[in-house]
Backbone bond lengths (Angstrom), bond angles and torsions (degrees), N, CA, C in turn:
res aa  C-N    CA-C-N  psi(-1)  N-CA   C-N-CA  omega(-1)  CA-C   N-CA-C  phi
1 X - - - 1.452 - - 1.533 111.53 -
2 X 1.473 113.83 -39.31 1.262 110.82 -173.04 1.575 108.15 -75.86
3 X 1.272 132.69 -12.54 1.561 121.36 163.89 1.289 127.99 -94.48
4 X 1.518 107.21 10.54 1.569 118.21 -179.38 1.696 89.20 -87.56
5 X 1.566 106.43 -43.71 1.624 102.76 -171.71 1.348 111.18 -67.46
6 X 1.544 118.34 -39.74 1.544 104.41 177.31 1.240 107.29 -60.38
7 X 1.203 128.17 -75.63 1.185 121.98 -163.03 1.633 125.60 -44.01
8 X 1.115 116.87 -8.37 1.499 139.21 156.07 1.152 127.79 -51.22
9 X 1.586 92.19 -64.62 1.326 110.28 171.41 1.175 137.88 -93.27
10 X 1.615 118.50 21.64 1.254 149.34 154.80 0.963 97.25 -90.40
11 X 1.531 158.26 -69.55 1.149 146.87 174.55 1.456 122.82 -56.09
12 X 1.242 117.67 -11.95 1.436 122.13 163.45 1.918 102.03 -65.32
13 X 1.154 110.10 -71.65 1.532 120.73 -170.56 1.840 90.91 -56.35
14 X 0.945 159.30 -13.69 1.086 144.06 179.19 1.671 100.63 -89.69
15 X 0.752 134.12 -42.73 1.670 143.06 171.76 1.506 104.47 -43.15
16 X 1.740 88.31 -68.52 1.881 110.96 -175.47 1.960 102.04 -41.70
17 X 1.191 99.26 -68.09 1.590 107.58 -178.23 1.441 107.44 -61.10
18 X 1.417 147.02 -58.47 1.137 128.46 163.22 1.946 128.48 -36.30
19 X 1.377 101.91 -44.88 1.602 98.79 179.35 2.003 108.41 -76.44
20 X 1.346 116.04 1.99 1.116 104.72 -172.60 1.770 147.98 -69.57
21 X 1.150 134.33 87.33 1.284 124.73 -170.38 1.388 109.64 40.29
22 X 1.424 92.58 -113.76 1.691 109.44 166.94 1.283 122.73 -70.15
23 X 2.145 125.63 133.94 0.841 128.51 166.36 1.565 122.10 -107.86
24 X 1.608 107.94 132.45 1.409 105.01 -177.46 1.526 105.65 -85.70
25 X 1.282 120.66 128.05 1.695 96.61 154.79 1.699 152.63 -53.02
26 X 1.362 83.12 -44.69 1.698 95.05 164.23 1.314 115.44 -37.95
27 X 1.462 114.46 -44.08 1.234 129.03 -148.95 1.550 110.88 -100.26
28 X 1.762 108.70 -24.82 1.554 101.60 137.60 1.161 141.35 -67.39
29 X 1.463 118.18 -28.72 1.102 124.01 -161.51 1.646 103.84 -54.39
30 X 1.674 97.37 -43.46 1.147 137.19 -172.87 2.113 102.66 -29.04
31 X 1.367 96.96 -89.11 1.321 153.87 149.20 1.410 95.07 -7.68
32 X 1.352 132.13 -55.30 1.516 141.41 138.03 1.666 112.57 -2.16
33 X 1.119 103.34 -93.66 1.380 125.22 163.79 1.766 120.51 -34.46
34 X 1.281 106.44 -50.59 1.381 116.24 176.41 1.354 133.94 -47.80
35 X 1.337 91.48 -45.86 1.810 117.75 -172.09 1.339 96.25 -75.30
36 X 1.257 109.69 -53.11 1.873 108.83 178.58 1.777 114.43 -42.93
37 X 1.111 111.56 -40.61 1.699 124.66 -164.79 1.619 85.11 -93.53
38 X 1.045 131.74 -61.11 1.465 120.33 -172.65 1.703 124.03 -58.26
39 X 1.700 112.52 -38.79 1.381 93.08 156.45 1.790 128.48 -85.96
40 X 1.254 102.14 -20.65 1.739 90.61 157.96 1.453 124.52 -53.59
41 X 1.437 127.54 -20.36 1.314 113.83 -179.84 1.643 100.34 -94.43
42 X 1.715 126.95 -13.32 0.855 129.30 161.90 1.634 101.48 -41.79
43 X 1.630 111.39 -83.35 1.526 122.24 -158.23 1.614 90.33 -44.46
44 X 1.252 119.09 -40.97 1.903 105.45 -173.89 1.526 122.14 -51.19
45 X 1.650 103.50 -30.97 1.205 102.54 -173.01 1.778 108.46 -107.04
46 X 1.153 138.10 -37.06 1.172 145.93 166.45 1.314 120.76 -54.57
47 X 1.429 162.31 159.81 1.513 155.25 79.24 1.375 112.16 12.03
48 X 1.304 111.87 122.97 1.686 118.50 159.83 1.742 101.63 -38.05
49 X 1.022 140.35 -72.45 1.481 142.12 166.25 1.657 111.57 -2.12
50 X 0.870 97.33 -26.52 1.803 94.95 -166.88 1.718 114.28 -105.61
51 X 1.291 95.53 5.05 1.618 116.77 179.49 1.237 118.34 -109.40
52 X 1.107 99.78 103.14 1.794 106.12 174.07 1.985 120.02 -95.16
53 X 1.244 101.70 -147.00 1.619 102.36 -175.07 1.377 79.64 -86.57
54 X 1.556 130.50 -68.70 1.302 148.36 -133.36 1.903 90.02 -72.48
55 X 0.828 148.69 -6.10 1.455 148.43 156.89 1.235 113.80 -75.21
56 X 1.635 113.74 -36.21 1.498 103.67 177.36 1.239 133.92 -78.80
57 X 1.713 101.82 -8.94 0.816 109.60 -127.50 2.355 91.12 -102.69
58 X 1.460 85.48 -3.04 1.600 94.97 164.20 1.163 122.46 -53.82
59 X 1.726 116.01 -24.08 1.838 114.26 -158.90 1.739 91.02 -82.19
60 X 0.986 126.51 4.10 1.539 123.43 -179.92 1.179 117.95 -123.62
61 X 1.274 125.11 -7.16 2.024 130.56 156.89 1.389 93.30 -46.63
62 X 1.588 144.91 -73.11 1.144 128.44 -131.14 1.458 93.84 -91.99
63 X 1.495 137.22 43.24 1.264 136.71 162.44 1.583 91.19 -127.47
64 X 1.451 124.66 -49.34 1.357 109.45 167.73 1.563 130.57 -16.26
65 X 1.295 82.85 -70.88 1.567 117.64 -177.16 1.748 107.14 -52.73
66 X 0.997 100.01 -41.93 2.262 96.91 -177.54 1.642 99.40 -88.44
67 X 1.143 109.03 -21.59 2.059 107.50 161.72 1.521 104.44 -67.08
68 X 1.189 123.91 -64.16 1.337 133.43 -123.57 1.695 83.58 -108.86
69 X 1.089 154.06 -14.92 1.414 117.88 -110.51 1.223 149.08 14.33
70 X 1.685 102.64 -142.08 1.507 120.97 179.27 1.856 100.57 -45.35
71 X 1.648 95.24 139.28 1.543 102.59 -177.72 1.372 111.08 -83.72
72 X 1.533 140.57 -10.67 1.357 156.00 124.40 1.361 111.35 6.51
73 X 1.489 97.92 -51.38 1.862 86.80 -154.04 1.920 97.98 -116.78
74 X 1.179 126.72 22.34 1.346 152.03 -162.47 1.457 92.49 -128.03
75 X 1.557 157.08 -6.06 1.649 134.07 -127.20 1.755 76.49 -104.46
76 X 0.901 117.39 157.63 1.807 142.35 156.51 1.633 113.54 -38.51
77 X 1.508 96.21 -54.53 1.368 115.61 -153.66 1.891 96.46 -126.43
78 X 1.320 119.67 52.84 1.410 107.11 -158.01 2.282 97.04 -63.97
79 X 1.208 128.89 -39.32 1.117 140.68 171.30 1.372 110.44 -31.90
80 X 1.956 125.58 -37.70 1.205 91.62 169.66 1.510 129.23 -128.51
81 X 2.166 97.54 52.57 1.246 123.44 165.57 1.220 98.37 -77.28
């Protein structure tokens, strides 16, 4: 149980730090790396079943994000920030 929560909550702080005001680069670059190791311990603990495109599709936000910037001004739906 206790590595279902980390790994949760490693992917929580990757969200948190991606949606943030200000983006550092370093600190994506970083973040790069992260997401890769954080959903592999996903696939360790989950069923292939529980993996879609839209899961993978996190390892490429933190390149978004150093194109695009701040994820603020990029949102889908910015109207119902």
């Amino acid at each position: 149980m206790t590595k279902v929560r980390e790994v949760l909550t490693e992917l929580g702080h990757f969200f948190r730090h991606l949606c943030c005001k200000k983006l550092n680069k370093t600190e994506l670059e970083k973040m790069k790396g992260d997401i890769g190791l954080i959903l592999c311990k996903l696939e360790k603990i989950y069923p292939p079943s529980f993996f879609d495109v839209m899961v993978h599709l996190a390892i490429h936000l933190p390149d978004e994000a150093i194109l695009g910037g701040p994820i603020q001004f990029r949102w889908m739906y910015p109207i119902e920030r």
